[in-house]
N, C-alpha and C positions, 0 to 999 in steps of 0.2 A: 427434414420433414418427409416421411415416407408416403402420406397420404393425407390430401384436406376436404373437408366437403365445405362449398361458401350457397349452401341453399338455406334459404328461410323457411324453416315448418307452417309458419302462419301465415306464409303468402300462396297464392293461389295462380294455375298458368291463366293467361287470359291467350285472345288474338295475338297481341302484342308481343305476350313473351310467352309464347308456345313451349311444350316440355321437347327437350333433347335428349337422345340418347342416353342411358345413365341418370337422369335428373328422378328424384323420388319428388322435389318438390324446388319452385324458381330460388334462379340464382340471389346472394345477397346485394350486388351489384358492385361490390370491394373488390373484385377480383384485380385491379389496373394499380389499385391503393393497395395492397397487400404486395404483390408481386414489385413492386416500387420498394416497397421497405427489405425484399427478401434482394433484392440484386443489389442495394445499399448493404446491407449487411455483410452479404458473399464481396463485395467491394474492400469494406473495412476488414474482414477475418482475412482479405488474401486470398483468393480463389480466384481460380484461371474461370470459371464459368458457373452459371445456374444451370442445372438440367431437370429435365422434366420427362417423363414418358408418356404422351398425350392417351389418354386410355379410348380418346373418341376422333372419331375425323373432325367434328367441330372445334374438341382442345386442340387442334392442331392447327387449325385456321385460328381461332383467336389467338392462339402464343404464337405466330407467325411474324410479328409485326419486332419481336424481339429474337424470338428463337428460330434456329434453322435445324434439320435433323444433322448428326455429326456426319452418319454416312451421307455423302455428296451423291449416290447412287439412288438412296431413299427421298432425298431430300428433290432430289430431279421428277422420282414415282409421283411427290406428292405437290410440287408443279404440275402434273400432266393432268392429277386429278384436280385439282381445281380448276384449271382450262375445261375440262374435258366435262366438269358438270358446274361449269359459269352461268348454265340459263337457270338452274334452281338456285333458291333461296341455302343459305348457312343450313339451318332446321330440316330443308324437305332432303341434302345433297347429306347430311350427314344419318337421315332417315334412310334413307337408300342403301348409304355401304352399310349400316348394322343391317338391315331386313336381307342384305345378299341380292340384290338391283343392280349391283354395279357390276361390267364384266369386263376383264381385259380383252384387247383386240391385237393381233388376230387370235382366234381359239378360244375365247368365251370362255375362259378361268373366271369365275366368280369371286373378285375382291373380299380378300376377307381381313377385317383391321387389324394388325398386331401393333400395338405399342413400340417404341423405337426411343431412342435420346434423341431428344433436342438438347440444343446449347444454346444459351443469353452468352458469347462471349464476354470477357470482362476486362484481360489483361490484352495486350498490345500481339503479343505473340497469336494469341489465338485470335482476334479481329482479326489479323493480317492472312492466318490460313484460310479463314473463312472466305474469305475475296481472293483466293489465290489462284494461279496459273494451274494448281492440280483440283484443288476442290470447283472452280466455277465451270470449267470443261466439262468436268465428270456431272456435275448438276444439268448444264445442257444436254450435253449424250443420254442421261435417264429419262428426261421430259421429251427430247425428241423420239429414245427408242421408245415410248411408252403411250399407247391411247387407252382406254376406257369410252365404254356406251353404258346406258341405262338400261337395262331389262325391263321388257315390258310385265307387269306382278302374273302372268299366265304364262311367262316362259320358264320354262322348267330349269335349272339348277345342275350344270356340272359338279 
């Protein structure tokens, strides 16, 4: 699957389920049931892993719980940003890095999202790098070398 959209045209955003970056219209709410069927499947075809390219900072935090970015380097970046913007909401923190609010510290580089693989490990092999002596280090080093602050919406844009 190169690309899916799980939004309902006839449902509307409320309070509750505010729009997100990318969203023309709210989600179906099948995202957890689909994604269940797609790692069962990549399971039975034989495949070392599901990958994903989160096109948003919020796809990246909801596929988080299964997926991790391959590079251990990114994967540590994108530990630092979610510490680094833990006092906003999912909606207001992935509002932020699309509008260009988020800056690297030190030098105030303006966070700009790129897409990256994530991995659903599958087979034994890859679980096992994932937890390993080279990838868990390099995850820590990235989150440590890395902070983020919010821009205030009047501070001007590197």
């Amino acid at each position: 699957v190169h690309w899916l959209s799980l939004q309902d045209p006839r449902a509307e955003f409320s309070p509750g389920r505010p729009k997100l970056p990318g969203q023309v219209y709210p989600g179906l709410g099948i995202g957890r049931r689909l994604l269940s069927r797609l790692l069962a499947w990549a399971h039975h075809w034989g495949k070392d892993a599901l990958v994903n390219y989160p096109a948003h900072y919020h796809n990246a935090v909801f596929y988080s719980r299964l997926f991790r970015f391959l590079s251990a380097q990114r994967e540590g970046r994108m530990c630092a940003l979610r510490r680094d913007l833990e006092s906003l909401s999912v909606t207001d923190a992935s509002w932020a890095v699309e509008q260009g609010r988020v800056a690297e510290d030190p030098g105030g580089k303006v966070l700009r999202w790129r897409p990256s693989e994530m991995v659903a490990p599958i087979t034994r092999v890859l679980k096992t790098y994932m937890k390993s002596d080279e990838y868990e280090p390099a995850v820590a080093a990235g989150r440590e070398a890395t902070h983020y602050r919010l821009l205030e919406r009047r501070e001007k844009k590197r």
